[in-house]
N, C-alpha and C positions, 0 to 999 in steps of 0.2 A: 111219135117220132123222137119226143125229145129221151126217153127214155131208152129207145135202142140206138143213141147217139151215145150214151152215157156208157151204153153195154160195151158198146164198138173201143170205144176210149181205153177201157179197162183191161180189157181184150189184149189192146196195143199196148197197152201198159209194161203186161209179161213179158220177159224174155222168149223169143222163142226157143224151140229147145233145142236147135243148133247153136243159140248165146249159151245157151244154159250148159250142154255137153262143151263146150268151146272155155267156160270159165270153171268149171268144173277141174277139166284140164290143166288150165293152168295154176287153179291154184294148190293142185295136185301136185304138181310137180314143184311147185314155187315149194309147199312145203317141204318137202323132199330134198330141194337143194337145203333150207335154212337148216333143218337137221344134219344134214352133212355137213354146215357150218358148224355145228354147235358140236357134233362129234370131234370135230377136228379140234377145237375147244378146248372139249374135254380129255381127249384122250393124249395133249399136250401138255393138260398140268396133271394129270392123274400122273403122267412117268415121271412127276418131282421137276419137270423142267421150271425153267423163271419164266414168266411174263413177257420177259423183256427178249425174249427170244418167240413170242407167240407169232409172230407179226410176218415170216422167215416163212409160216408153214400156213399161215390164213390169210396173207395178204390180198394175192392174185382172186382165189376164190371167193372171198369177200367179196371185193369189187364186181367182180361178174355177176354175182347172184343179186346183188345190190341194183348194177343195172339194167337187169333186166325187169325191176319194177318200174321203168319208163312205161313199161305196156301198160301201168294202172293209169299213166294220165289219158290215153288211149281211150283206155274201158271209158273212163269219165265221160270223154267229152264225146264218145258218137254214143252214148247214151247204154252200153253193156249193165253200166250198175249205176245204182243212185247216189255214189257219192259224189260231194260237191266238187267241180274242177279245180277249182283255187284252193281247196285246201288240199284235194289228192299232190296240187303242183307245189303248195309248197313243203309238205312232206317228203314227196319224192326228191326233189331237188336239196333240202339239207343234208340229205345223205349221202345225195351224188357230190354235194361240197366239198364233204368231209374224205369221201372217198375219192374223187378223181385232185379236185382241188388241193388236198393236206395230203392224202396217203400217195396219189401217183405225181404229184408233181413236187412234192418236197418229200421222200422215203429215206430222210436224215435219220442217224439213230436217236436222237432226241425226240423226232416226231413217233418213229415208229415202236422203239422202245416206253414211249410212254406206256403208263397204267392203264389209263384212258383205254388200248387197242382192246384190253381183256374187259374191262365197263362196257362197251358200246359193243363189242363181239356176244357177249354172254344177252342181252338186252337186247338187239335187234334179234338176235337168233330165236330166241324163249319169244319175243312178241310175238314173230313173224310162224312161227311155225303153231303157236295156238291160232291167232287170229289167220290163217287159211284154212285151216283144219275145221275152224268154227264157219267159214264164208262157204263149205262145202256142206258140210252138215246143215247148215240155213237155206244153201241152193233146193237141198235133196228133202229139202223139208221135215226134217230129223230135230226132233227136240231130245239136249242129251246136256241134262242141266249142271252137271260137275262141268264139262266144257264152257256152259256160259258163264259159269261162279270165276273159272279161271280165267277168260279175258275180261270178265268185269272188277277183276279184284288184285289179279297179279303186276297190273299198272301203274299201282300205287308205290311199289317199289322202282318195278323195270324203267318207267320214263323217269324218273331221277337222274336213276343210276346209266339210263344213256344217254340222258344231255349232259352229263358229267364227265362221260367217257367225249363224248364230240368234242365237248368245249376243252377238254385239257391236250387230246391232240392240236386242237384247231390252236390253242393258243401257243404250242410249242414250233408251231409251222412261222408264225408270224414273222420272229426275227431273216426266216428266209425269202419271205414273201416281201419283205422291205428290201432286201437287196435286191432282189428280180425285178422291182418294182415300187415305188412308193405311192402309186395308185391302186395297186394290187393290195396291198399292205393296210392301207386306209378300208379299203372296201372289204375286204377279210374281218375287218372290226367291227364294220359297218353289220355283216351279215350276223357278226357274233351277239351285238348288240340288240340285234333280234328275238335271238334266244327264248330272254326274258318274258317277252308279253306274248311271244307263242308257246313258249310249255305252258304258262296260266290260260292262255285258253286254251288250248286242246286237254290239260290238266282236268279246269272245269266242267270241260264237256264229256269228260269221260267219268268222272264223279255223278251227274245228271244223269250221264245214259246208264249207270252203275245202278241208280235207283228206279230208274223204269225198267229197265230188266230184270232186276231180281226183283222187285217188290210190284208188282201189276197193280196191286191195288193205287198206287200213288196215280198212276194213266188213267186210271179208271175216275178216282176222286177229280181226277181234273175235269174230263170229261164230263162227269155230272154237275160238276160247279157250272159249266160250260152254258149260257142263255141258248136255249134249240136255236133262235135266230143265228147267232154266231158260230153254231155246229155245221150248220146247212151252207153257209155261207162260206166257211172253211172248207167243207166237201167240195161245195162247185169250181175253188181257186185249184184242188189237189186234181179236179178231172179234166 
């Protein structure tokens, strides 16, 4: 009994494959917008235009495309996918900051013409459309190892270069966030001051998951260091 209890669990574990066609879906098209992001991008500094005029022709669809990753805190929490909820929420939500917070309630040319808009455009777009690309190929069971080299490697630049791009909008917002408000303004700082100890952990964790992805043997070495009691006992907590 205890054993087709274990089956049943496992079973339940899966998505079924209405979740599975359903996220397939979306991350289908999720990609598909970010590339349309990143065309727009592109094909705004490829005509020689400035930077400081990108913001004119990516603004609006940025933000849309942006928010409609609310639906990952969604997926989280009625259980679609295994990522944690508190960090899918605060992921999603720094970027809803930046976007709704900085880009639609203060579109000063200070804010908008920052550098920043081309850092964090070029860097959510390049994340965003590997990592669905790759959560598709993972659904479908598809190993296609230049796509795993590239979200486990291309990170190391991109998450710099878009917390650099957020915080130098977010800090040109500020002076106007103190006139709307000096609670507003305070708490704008507050959020910034976050920053810091969340790129180093999600920085971390992506260095970590960098090396059990591409190097197996490291998962494996652990695993066998592992006392069988404490293997077994970690199995029964994960069923």
């Amino acid at each position: 009994m205890a054993v087709q209890k274990k089956s049943t669990k496992k079973q339940d574990s899966k998505p079924s494959s209405f979740v599975q066609n359903y996220l397939i879906g979306y991350n289908v098209v999720s990609g598909i917008a970010w590339a349309y992001v990143f065309k727009i991008i592109f094909t705004h500094m490829i005509s020689g235009n400035s930077y400081k005029t990108l913001f004119n022709e990516l603004g609006s669809t940025l933000i849309g495309v942006q928010t409609v990753a609310v639906l990952e805190i969604l997926h989280s929490a009625v259980g679609f996918v295994k990522s944690g909820l508190m960090t899918t929420v605060a992921q999603v939500f720094s970027r809803l900051y930046i976007c709704w917070g900085v880009f639609y309630l203060f579109p000063e040319d200070s804010v908008t013409q920052s550098f920043g808009v081309l850092l964090l455009g070029v860097a959510w777009s390049i994340t965003e459309i590997v990592r669905y690309a790759y959560y598709v190929t993972s659904i479908k069971g598809i190993s296609f190892y230049p796509l795993l080299w590239i979200r486990y490697t291309f990170f190391y630049v991109l998450y710099p270069a878009g917390v650099t791009g957020e915080l130098l909008v977010a800090i040109a917002s500020l002076p106007y966030a103190k006139n709307l408000s000096p609670y507003l303004y305070y708490y704008y700082i507050v959020l910034m001051a976050t920053y810091a100890p969340g790129f180093y952990v999600l920085y971390g964790h992506m260095i970590r998951q960098r090396k059990k992805q591409l190097n197996p043997t490291v998962k494996k070495n652990v695993e066998s260091s592992t006392p069988p009691a404490v293997r077994s006992a970690t199995k029964k907590k994960k069923l």
